[in-house]
Structure formats: C-alpha cells, structure tokens
C-alpha positions, 0 to 999 in steps of 0.5 A: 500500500501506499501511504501519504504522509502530509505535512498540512503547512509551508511554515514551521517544522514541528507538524514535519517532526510528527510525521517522521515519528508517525513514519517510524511507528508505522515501519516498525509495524512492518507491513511493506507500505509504501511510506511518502512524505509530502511537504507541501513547502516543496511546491509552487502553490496556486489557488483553486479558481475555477480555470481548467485542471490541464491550466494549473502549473505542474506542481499542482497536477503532481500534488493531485497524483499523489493523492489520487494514487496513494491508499492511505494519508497521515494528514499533518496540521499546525492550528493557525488562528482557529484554523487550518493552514490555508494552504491544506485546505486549498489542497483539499480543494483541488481533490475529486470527490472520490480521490480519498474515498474508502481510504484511511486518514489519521489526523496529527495536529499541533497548536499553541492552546489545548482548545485548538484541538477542537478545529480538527472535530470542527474543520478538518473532520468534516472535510475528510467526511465529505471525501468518505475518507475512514477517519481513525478515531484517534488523532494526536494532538501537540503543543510546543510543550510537547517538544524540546528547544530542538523540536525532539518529541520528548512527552512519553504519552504523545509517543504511547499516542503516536504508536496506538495511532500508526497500530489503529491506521494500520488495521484501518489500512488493511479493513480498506483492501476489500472495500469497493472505492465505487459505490455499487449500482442498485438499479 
C-alpha cells in the first residue's frame, strides 16, 4: 500500500517532526507500505479558481497524483488562528470527490492552546467526511510543550499516542483492501 504522509503547512517544522515519528511507528509495524512524505513547502502553490485542471502549473497536477494514487494519508496540521493552514485546505480543494474515498486518514495536529484541538472535530473532520475518507478515531494532538528547544518529541504519552495511532491506521489500512472505492449500482 501506499501511504501519504502530509505535512498540512509551508511554515514551521514541528507538524514535519510528527510525521517522521508517525513514519517510524508505522515501519516498525512492518507491513511493506509504501511510506511518502509530502511537504507541501516543496511546491509552487496556486489557488483553486475555477480555470481548467490541464491550466494549473505542474506542481499542482503532481500534488493531485499523489493523492489520487496513494491508499492511505497521515494528514499533518499546525492550528493557525482557529484554523487550518490555508494552504491544506486549498489542497483539499483541488481533490475529486472520490480521490480519498474508502481510504484511511489519521489526523496529527499541533497548536499553541489545548482548545485548538477542537478545529480538527470542527474543520478538518468534516472535510475528510465529505471525501468518505475512514477517519481513525484517534488523532494526536501537540503543543510546543510537547517538544524540546530542538523540536525532539520528548512527552512519553504523545509517543504511547503516536504508536496506538500508526497500530489503529494500520488495521484501518488493511479493513480498506476489500472495500469497493465505487459505490455499487442498485438499479
């Protein structure tokens, strides 16, 4: 299988520290997945505005065919101002409906209050619902005192989550392998 690791924000690098974790609890599970990291800082972003896909810059064509060919996603945001970074959400926007449909998704998250948390249940989820994403029910979220002056995880209990989080996204990867991405005509 393969699985998208996405960092959800062009700035900043403890949403990056996360997901390698997550990357290295996942392979520790040995299961043979095909693991990417996608920094979504490493593209030329342009704004969704209604002009057809083939006009886009290529960045944005590769973002798309990364995740229309992946399997699974570890999504990865920072919390800003009440919100998600609009660079994830403008990603998400480029998605056909179906592109994530039936796929695992695991929500990592960090953020500067304990309240912030709330955006994933508020934004983010019912993103991921309306894509028919199969969200894991346990997503991590962070704060910087969760991490050491060099953005080292440090907290024990954030890594106890971020292993029952890669055992949960597992199981939830292997259930999506018998699962019909279209859905069936009852006519």
């Amino acid at each position: 299988m393969k699985i998208l690791l996405v960092d959800g924000t062009i700035i900043g690098s403890k949403t990056g520290v996360i997901l390698e974790q997550v990357k290295d609890y996942i392979k520790n599970l040995n299961m043979g997945y095909s693991l990417e990291i996608v920094n979504l800082s490493n593209y030329e972003h342009q704004f969704v505005d209604g002009r057809p896909f083939a006009n886009y810059n290529d960045d944005m064509k590769l973002l798309v065919s990364k995740f229309e060919q992946a399997d699974g996603y570890i999504i990865a945001t920072p919390i800003f101002q009440g919100s998600i970074p609009g660079v994830l959400k403008n990603m998400f926007d480029f998605l056909h409906p179906k592109t994530m449909r039936y796929k695992p998704v695991s929500i990592v998250a960090n953020g500067g209050t304990y309240q912030h948390h709330l955006v994933i249940e508020n934004q983010l989820k019912p993103i991921l619902d309306y894509f028919r994403c199969l969200v894991t029910p346990n997503y991590v979220y962070t704060l910087a005192s969760h991490f050491d002056n060099n953005n080292v995880i440090v907290d024990e209990d954030v890594h106890n989550r971020l292993r029952e989080l890669a055992r949960v996204f597992v199981q939830y990867a292997e259930m999506s392998k018998m699962l019909s991405k279209e859905p069936i005509d009852t006519h």
